[in-house]
C-alpha positions in Angstrom: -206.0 -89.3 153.4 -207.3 -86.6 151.1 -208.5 -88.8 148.9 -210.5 -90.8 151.5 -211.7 -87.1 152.5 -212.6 -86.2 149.1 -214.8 -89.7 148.6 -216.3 -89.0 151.9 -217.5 -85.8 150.9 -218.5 -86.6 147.4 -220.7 -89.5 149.2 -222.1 -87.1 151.6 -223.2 -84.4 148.6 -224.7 -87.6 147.1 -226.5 -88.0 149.8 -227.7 -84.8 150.0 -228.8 -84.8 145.7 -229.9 -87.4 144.2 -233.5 -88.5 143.8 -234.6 -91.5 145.6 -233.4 -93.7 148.2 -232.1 -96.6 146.1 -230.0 -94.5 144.3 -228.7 -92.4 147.7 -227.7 -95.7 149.1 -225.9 -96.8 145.9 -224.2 -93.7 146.3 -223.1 -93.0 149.6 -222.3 -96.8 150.5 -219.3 -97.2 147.5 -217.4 -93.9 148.5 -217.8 -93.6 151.9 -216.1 -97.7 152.5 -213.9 -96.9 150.2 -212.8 -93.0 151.9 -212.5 -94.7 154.9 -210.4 -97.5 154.2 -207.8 -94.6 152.5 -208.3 -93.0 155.7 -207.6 -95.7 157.6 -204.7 -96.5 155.5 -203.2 -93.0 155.7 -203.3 -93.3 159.5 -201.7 -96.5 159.4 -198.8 -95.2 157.5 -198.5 -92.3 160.2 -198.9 -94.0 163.3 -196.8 -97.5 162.4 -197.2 -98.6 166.0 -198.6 -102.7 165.7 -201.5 -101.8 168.1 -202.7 -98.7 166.4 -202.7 -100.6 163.1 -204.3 -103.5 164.9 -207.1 -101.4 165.9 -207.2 -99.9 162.3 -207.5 -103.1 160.2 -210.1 -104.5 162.6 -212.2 -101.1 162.0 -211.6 -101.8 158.3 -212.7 -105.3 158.7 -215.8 -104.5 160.4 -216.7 -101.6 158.2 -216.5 -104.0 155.2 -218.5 -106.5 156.9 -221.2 -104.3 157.9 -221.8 -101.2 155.7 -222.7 -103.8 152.8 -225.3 -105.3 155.0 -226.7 -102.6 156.8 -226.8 -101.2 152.9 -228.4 -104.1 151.5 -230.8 -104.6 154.5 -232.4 -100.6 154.3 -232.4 -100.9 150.2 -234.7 -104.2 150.4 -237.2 -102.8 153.1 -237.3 -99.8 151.6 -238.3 -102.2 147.9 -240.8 -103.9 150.2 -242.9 -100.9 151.8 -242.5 -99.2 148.2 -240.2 -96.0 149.1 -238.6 -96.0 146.0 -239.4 -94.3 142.7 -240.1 -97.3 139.8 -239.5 -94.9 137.4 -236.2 -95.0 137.9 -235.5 -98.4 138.0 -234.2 -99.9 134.7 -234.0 -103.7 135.1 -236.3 -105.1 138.6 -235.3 -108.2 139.5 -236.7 -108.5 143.2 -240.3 -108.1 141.6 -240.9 -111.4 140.5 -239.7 -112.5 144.1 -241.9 -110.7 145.3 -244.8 -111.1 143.7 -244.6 -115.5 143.8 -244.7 -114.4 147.6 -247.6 -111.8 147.9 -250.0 -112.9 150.5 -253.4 -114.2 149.1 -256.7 -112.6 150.8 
């Protein structure tokens, strides 16, 4: 449990210092799933009841099904209304998408 604590925290002082939004995504998404399913684990080994660790793994199940989406989802608006910083982007692969789908005036 003090691990998934400790990746919690490091993903919310990510959150908190780096640069753009891209890379604040990046950086809070990987820790904080991760945290939480040591958490969840941690409480799992406590409690031991089959209901209680029921309820856990379905949280875990539903946090790994959706954090990745909701992740993905934010990142590509945020490419497509241009809230990012291009400078730091090393290798753009969306921009060719992208671009083959620009609107003609």
């Amino acid at each position: 449990m003090i691990g998934g604590g400790l990746l919690c925290v490091a993903a919310g002082v990510a959150l908190c210092r780096f640069p753009d939004l891209l890379s604040r995504m990046h950086a809070t998404a990987k820790p904080q799933v991760l945290g939480l399913l040591l958490i969840l684990t941690g409480c799992a080994l406590r409690l031991r009841d089959p209901v209680d660790v029921t309820t856990l793994v379905l949280v875990a199940v539903f946090q790994l099904a959706t954090a990745p989406v909701a992740a993905h989802m934010v990142a590509r608006s945020a490419y497509r209304t241009n809230r990012f910083r291009k400078d730091l982007l090393i290798v753009d692969e969306l921009a060719p998408t992208i671009a083959d789908r620009a609107p003609t005036v």
